[in-house]
N, C-alpha and C positions, 0 to 999 in steps of 0.2 A: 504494500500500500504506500509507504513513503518510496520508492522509486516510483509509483506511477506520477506522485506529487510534486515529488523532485523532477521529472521530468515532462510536466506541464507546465510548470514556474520557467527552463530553460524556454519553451517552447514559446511564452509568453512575454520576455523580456527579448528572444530573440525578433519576437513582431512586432516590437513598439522599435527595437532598436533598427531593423528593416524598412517602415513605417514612416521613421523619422530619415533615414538617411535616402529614403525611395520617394521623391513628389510624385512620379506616376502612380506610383500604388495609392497615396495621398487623394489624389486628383478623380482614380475611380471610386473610392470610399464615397465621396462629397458629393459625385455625380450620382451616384445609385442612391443614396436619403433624401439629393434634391428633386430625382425622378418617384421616390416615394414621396412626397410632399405636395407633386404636383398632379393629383390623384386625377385621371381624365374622363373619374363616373361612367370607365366601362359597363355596369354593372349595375343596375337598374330595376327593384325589386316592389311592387306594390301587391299590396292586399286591403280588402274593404268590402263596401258593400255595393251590390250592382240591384238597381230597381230598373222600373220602365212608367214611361209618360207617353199620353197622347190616348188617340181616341180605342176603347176596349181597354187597358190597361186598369182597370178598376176591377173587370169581372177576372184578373186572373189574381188568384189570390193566393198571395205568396208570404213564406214568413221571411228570414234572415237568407236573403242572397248573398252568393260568395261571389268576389270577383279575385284572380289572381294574374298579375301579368309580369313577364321576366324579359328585360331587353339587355342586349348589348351596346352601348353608345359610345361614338368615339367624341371628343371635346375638342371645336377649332375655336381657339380663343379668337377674339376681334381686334385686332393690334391699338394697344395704349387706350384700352377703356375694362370695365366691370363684366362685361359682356362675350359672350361665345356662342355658336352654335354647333347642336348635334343632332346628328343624323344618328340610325341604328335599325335592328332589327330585333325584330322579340314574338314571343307569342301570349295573346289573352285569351283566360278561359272563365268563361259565366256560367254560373251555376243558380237557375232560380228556382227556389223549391218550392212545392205547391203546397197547400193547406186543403186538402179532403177533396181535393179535384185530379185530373190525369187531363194531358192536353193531348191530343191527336194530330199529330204534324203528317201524316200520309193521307190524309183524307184530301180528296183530288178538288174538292170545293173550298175548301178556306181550312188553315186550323181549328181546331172544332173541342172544346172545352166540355168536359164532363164531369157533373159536381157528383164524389160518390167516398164514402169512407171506408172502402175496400180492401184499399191500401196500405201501409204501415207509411211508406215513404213515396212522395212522386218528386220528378225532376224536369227539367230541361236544360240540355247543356251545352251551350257553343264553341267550337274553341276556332280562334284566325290568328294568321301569322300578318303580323304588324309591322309596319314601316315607318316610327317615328320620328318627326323631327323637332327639335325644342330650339327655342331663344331663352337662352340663359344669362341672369344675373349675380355675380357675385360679389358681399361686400369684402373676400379676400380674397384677388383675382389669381393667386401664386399659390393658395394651398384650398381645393375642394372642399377639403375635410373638416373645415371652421370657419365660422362665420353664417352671417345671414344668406341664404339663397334662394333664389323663385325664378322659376320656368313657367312660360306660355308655349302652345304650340300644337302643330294636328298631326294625327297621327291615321293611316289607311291600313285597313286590314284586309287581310282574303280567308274567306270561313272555308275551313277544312273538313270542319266536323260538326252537323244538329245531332243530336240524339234526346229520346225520352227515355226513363228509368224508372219502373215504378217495382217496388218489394211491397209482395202482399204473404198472406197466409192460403195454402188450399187444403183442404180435410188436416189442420196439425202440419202442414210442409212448408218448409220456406221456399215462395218461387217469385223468381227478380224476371222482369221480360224487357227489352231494349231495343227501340224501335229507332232507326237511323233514318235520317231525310234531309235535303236541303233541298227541296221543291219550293217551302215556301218560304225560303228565307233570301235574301237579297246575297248578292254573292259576294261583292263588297259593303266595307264599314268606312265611313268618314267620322272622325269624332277631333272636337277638340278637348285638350289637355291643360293641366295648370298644375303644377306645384309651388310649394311655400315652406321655407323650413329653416333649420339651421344644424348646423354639421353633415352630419352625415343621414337624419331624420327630418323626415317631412310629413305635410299634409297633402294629398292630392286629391283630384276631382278631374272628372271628365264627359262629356253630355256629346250622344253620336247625336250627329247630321243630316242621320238618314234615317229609316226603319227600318227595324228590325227584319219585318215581314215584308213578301212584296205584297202589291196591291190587291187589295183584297176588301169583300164587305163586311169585314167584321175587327178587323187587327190593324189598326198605323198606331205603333208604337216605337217610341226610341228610346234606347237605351242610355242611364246615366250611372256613373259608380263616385264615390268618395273612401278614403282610407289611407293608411300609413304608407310612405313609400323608407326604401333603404337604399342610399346611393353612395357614392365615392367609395367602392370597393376595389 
């Protein structure tokens, strides 16, 4: 045990004395903490709550909607101001859960709502791959990761995946059934985006564009979400 300490201690004075007598080695230490410092918020993480507005949106009743979305963004600062933009890619997934109802999205005349407590659990759940772009502010333009910051900006998605979910009971058996469709959903998403925060925690929000559903006599709804974001990773 003291030779492995005795020779950690050599190892140690050998790298301050290295350290000191080496400016390159100096020079790349300084460069790799000031590239950690100047964190470029690849990494882009929100969670909250996703609801819907517009006409029908009342008859679909829903309790605590999940929304979660994961982006990659690179940061181009705006030369000699608080300001940057970024571009990225990500994908969001919504989740809105029904309260004693089941929605029918294959039904070739409109989506079609059925109030019925059959079920233990229903769902519907979208998921699109997202293209966002933000205009960013920050009050410490050199380090991400402190200080006050807020984004505006829109973001386009392409839905990949509708599906319903619904878990009921049949004679004592557990049976979950999963019905897939993007008949009636628009193929793209336009939304805009907002966040507010400071370090590396925010608050965000975001209200789509468009509906949800295509055109149809019974559904023009758009969707909105709010919730925590986690950035400058």
């Amino acid at each position: 045990m003291k030779k492995i300490f005795f020779t950690l201690g050599l190892l140690g004075i050998a790298y301050g004395i290295f350290a000191q007598d080496n400016p390159a080695s100096t020079e790349v230490s300084t460069k790799a903490k000031s590239a950690a410092r100047h964190s470029k918020d690849f990494l882009v993480i929100e969670l909250g709550y996703v609801g819907l507005s517009g006409t029908g949106a009342g008859n679909l009743d829903t309790k605590f909607n999940r929304t979660f979305n994961i982006a990659l963004m690179y940061d181009i600062p705006l030369t000699g101001s608080n300001f940057s933009l970024a571009p990225g890619l990500g994908i969001g997934s919504d989740n809105y859960i029904f309260n004693n109802m089941v929605l029918d999205i294959t039904n070739t005349s409109a989506p079609t709502k059925t109030s019925t407590d059959a079920y233990k659990k229903s769902k519907l759940a979208t998921t699109y791959l997202e293209i966002p772009l933000e205009l960013r502010f920050r009050q410490v333009p050199d380090n991400a990761n402190k200080g006050f910051k807020a984004a505006i900006g829109l973001k386009a998605g392409y839905l990949i995946n509708a599906h319903t979910r619904t878990v009921g009971n049949l004679t004592g058996f557990k049976v979950i059934e999963k019905e897939s469709s993007k008949y009636w959903f628009n193929t793209f998403r336009f939304a805009g985006t907002a966040r507010i925060g400071y370090g590396n925690f925010a608050l965000f929000g975001t209200y789509a564009l468009n509906s949800l559903f295509k055109d149809n006599n019974t559904y023009a709804v758009n969707a909105y979400s709010f919730g925590i974001s986690v950035s400058g990773l």
